[in-house]
Wavefront OBJ file of the C-alpha trace (Angstrom):
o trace
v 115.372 -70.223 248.188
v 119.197 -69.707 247.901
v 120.733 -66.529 248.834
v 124.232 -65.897 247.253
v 127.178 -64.138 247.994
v 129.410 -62.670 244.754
v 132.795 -61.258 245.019
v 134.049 -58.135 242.933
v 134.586 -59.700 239.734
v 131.721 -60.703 239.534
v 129.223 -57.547 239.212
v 127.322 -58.076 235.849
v 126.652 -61.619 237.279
v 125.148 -60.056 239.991
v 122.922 -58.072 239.159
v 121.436 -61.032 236.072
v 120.747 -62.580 239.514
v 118.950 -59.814 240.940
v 117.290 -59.349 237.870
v 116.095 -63.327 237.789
v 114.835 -62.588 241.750
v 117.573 -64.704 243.763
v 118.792 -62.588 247.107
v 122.452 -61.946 245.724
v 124.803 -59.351 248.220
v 127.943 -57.691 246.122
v 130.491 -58.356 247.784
v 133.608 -55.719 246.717
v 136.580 -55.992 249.582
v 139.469 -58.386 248.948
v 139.208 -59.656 252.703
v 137.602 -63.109 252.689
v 137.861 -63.530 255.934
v 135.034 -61.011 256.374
v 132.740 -62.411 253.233
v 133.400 -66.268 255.016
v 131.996 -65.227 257.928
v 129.038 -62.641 256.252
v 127.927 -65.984 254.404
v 128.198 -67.892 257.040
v 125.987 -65.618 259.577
v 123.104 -65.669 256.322
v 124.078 -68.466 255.139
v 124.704 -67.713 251.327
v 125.962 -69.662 248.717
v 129.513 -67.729 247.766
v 130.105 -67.651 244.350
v 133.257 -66.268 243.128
v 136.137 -66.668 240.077
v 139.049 -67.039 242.966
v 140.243 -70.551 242.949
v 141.541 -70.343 246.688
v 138.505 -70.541 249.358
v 137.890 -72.733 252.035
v 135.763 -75.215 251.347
v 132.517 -74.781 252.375
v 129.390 -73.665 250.381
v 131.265 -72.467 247.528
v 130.776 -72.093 243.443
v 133.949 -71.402 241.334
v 132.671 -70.129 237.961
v 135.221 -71.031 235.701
v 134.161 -68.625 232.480
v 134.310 -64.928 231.902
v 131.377 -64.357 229.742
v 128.287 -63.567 232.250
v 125.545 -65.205 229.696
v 127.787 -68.575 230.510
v 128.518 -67.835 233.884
v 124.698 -67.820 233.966
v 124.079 -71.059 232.627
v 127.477 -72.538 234.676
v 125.334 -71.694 237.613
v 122.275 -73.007 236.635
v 123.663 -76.203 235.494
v 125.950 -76.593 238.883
v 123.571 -75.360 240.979
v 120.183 -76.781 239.646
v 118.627 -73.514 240.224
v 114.866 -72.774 238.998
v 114.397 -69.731 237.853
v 110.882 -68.623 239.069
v 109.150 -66.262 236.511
v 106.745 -64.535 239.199
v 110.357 -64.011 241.482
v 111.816 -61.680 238.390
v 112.293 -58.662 238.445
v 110.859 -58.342 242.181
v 114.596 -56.708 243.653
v 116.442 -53.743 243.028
v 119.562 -54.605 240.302
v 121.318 -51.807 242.849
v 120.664 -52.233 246.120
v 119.355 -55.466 246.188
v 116.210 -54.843 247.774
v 112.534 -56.490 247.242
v 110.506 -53.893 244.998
v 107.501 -52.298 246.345
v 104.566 -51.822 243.747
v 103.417 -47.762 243.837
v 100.552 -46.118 242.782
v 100.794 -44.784 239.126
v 99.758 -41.369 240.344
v 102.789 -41.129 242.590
v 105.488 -41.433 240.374
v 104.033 -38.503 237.760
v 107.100 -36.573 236.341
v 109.269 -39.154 237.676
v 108.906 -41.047 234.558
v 109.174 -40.079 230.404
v 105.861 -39.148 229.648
v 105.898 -42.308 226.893
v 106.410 -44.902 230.053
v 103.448 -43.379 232.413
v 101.007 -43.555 229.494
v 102.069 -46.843 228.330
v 102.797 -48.843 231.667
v 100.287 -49.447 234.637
v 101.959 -51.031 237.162
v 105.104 -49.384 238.759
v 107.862 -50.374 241.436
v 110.205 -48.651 243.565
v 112.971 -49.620 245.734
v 112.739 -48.730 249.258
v 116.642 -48.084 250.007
v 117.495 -45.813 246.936
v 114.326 -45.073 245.287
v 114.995 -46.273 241.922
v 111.514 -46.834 239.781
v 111.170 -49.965 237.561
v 108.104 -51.105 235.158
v 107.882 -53.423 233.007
v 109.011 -52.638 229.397
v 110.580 -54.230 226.761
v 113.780 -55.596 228.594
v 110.930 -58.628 230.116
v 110.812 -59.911 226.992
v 114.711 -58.968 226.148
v 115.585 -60.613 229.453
v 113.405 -63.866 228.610
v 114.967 -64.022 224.952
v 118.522 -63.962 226.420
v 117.891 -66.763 228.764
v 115.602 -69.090 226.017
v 119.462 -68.662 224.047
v 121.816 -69.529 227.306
v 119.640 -71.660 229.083
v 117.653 -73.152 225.906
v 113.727 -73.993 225.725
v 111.323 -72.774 228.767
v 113.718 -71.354 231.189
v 110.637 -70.414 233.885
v 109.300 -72.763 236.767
l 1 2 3 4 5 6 7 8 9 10 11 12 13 14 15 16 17 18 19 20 21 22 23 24 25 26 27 28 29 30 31 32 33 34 35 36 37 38 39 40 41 42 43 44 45 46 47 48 49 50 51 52 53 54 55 56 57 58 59 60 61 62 63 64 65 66 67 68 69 70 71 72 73 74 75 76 77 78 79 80 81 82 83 84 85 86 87 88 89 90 91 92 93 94 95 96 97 98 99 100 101 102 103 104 105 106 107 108 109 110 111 112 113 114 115 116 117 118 119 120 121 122 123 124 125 126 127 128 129 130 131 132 133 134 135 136 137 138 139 140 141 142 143 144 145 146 147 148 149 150 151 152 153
Protein backbone atom coordinates (compact mmCIF):
# COMPACT_ATOMS: atom_id res chain seq x y z
CA UNK A 1 0.00 0.00 0.00
CA UNK A 2 1.34 3.59 -0.53
CA UNK A 3 2.70 5.51 2.27
CA UNK A 4 2.72 9.36 1.72
CA UNK A 5 4.57 12.16 2.77
CA UNK A 6 2.52 15.81 3.07
CA UNK A 7 4.13 19.08 3.60
CA UNK A 8 2.65 21.92 5.92
CA UNK A 9 0.04 23.18 3.77
CA UNK A 10 -1.31 20.46 3.51
CA UNK A 11 -2.79 19.36 7.10
CA UNK A 12 -6.62 18.87 6.53
CA UNK A 13 -5.46 16.67 3.55
CA UNK A 14 -3.71 14.76 5.87
CA UNK A 15 -5.49 13.75 8.19
CA UNK A 16 -8.78 12.78 5.24
CA UNK A 17 -5.89 10.37 4.50
CA UNK A 18 -5.48 9.07 7.83
CA UNK A 19 -8.98 8.98 8.19
CA UNK A 20 -9.40 6.78 4.69
CA UNK A 21 -6.38 4.35 6.36
CA UNK A 22 -3.30 5.30 3.98
CA UNK A 23 0.15 5.68 6.23
CA UNK A 24 0.42 9.60 5.69
CA UNK A 25 3.56 11.44 7.97
CA UNK A 26 2.93 15.49 8.41
CA UNK A 27 5.54 16.85 7.40
CA UNK A 28 5.78 20.77 8.95
CA UNK A 29 9.64 22.15 8.41
CA UNK A 30 10.39 24.19 5.29
CA UNK A 31 13.74 22.11 4.76
CA UNK A 32 13.19 19.69 1.87
CA UNK A 33 16.25 18.51 1.93
CA UNK A 34 15.35 16.63 5.12
CA UNK A 35 11.59 15.46 3.86
CA UNK A 36 13.65 14.17 0.31
CA UNK A 37 15.64 12.12 2.13
CA UNK A 38 12.77 10.98 5.07
CA UNK A 39 10.76 9.74 1.87
CA UNK A 40 13.34 8.37 0.41
CA UNK A 41 14.61 6.13 3.56
CA UNK A 42 10.44 4.89 3.71
CA UNK A 43 9.90 5.36 0.60
CA UNK A 44 6.69 7.63 0.53
CA UNK A 45 4.94 9.17 -2.07
CA UNK A 46 5.50 13.21 -1.28
CA UNK A 47 2.66 15.09 -1.92
CA UNK A 48 2.83 18.72 -1.60
CA UNK A 49 1.31 22.31 -3.21
CA UNK A 50 5.17 23.59 -3.83
CA UNK A 51 5.81 23.59 -7.49
CA UNK A 52 9.73 23.31 -7.01
CA UNK A 53 10.87 19.56 -5.99
CA UNK A 54 13.13 17.32 -7.48
CA UNK A 55 11.71 14.99 -9.42
CA UNK A 56 11.24 11.90 -8.02
CA UNK A 57 8.07 10.30 -6.48
CA UNK A 58 6.23 13.41 -6.28
CA UNK A 59 2.31 14.70 -6.47
CA UNK A 60 1.72 18.49 -6.96
CA UNK A 61 -1.93 19.09 -5.98
CA UNK A 62 -2.86 21.92 -7.86
CA UNK A 63 -6.32 22.99 -5.82
CA UNK A 64 -6.94 24.45 -2.43
CA UNK A 65 -10.16 22.92 -1.49
CA UNK A 66 -9.23 19.48 0.46
CA UNK A 67 -12.64 17.61 -0.83
CA UNK A 68 -10.81 18.24 -4.47
CA UNK A 69 -7.48 17.77 -3.40
CA UNK A 70 -9.02 14.42 -2.40
CA UNK A 71 -10.36 13.44 -5.55
CA UNK A 72 -7.00 15.14 -7.49
CA UNK A 73 -5.29 12.38 -5.66
CA UNK A 74 -7.41 9.71 -6.30
CA UNK A 75 -7.72 10.41 -9.88
CA UNK A 76 -3.67 10.95 -10.28
CA UNK A 77 -2.83 8.42 -8.16
CA UNK A 78 -5.41 5.58 -8.87
CA UNK A 79 -5.69 4.98 -5.27
CA UNK A 80 -8.42 2.41 -3.81
CA UNK A 81 -9.78 3.36 -0.97
CA UNK A 82 -10.22 0.16 1.17
CA UNK A 83 -13.37 0.36 3.45
CA UNK A 84 -12.03 -2.27 6.14
CA UNK A 85 -8.46 0.13 6.10
CA UNK A 86 -10.73 3.31 7.44
CA UNK A 87 -10.61 4.61 10.21
CA UNK A 88 -7.85 1.99 11.49
CA UNK A 89 -5.00 5.15 12.34
CA UNK A 90 -4.91 7.89 14.59
CA UNK A 91 -6.02 11.41 12.53
CA UNK A 92 -3.09 12.78 15.17
CA UNK A 93 -0.39 10.80 15.47
CA UNK A 94 -0.75 8.66 12.73
CA UNK A 95 -0.67 5.49 14.38
CA UNK A 96 -2.64 2.01 13.66
CA UNK A 97 -5.64 1.91 16.28
CA UNK A 98 -5.76 -0.76 18.79
CA UNK A 99 -9.37 -2.15 19.56
CA UNK A 100 -9.95 -1.97 23.74
CA UNK A 101 -12.19 -3.55 25.86
CA UNK A 102 -15.45 -1.50 26.47
CA UNK A 103 -14.93 -1.86 30.19
CA UNK A 104 -11.63 -0.04 30.02
CA UNK A 105 -12.48 3.09 28.68
CA UNK A 106 -15.58 3.73 31.41
CA UNK A 107 -15.65 7.53 32.24
CA UNK A 108 -13.41 8.12 29.45
CA UNK A 109 -16.31 8.46 27.23
CA UNK A 110 -19.99 10.62 27.40
CA UNK A 111 -22.12 8.31 29.01
CA UNK A 112 -24.46 8.48 25.54
CA UNK A 113 -21.28 6.91 23.45
CA UNK A 114 -20.46 3.86 26.04
CA UNK A 115 -24.13 2.84 26.01
CA UNK A 116 -24.59 3.23 22.42
CA UNK A 117 -21.18 1.96 20.87
CA UNK A 118 -19.53 -1.57 21.42
CA UNK A 119 -16.47 -1.59 19.90
CA UNK A 120 -13.76 1.01 20.93
CA UNK A 121 -10.13 2.06 19.73
CA UNK A 122 -7.29 3.78 21.12
CA UNK A 123 -4.11 5.04 19.85
CA UNK A 124 -1.06 3.72 21.33
CA UNK A 125 1.25 7.01 21.08
CA UNK A 126 -1.27 9.64 22.52
CA UNK A 127 -4.13 7.75 23.77
CA UNK A 128 -6.84 9.30 21.90
CA UNK A 129 -10.23 6.95 21.90
CA UNK A 130 -12.25 6.58 18.64
CA UNK A 131 -15.68 4.52 17.94
CA UNK A 132 -17.62 4.48 15.44
CA UNK A 133 -20.44 7.12 15.31
CA UNK A 134 -22.09 9.04 12.96
CA UNK A 135 -19.02 10.69 11.14
CA UNK A 136 -18.72 6.71 9.23
CA UNK A 137 -21.55 7.45 7.52
CA UNK A 138 -20.70 11.45 7.29
CA UNK A 139 -17.27 10.42 6.04
CA UNK A 140 -18.82 7.89 3.36
CA UNK A 141 -21.46 10.64 2.21
CA UNK A 142 -18.63 13.17 1.61
CA UNK A 143 -16.65 10.86 -0.52
CA UNK A 144 -20.01 9.25 -2.60
CA UNK A 145 -20.18 13.51 -3.50
CA UNK A 146 -16.19 14.02 -4.39
CA UNK A 147 -15.42 10.79 -5.58
CA UNK A 148 -19.07 9.86 -7.02
CA UNK A 149 -20.86 6.27 -6.85
CA UNK A 150 -19.18 3.35 -4.58
CA UNK A 151 -16.03 4.90 -3.44
CA UNK A 152 -14.94 1.45 -1.32
CA UNK A 153 -12.80 -1.55 -2.75
Amino acid sequence: MVKFILTKELGKLARWLRILGFDTYYYTSDNMGTLIIYALRENRVIVTRRKRVDDMKVVVVETNDVRSQIKELVEKLKLKINENLMFSRCVICNELLEKVKKEEIKGKVPEYVYTTQQEFYRCPSCQRLYWQGSHWGNVREILKKVLGGDVCS
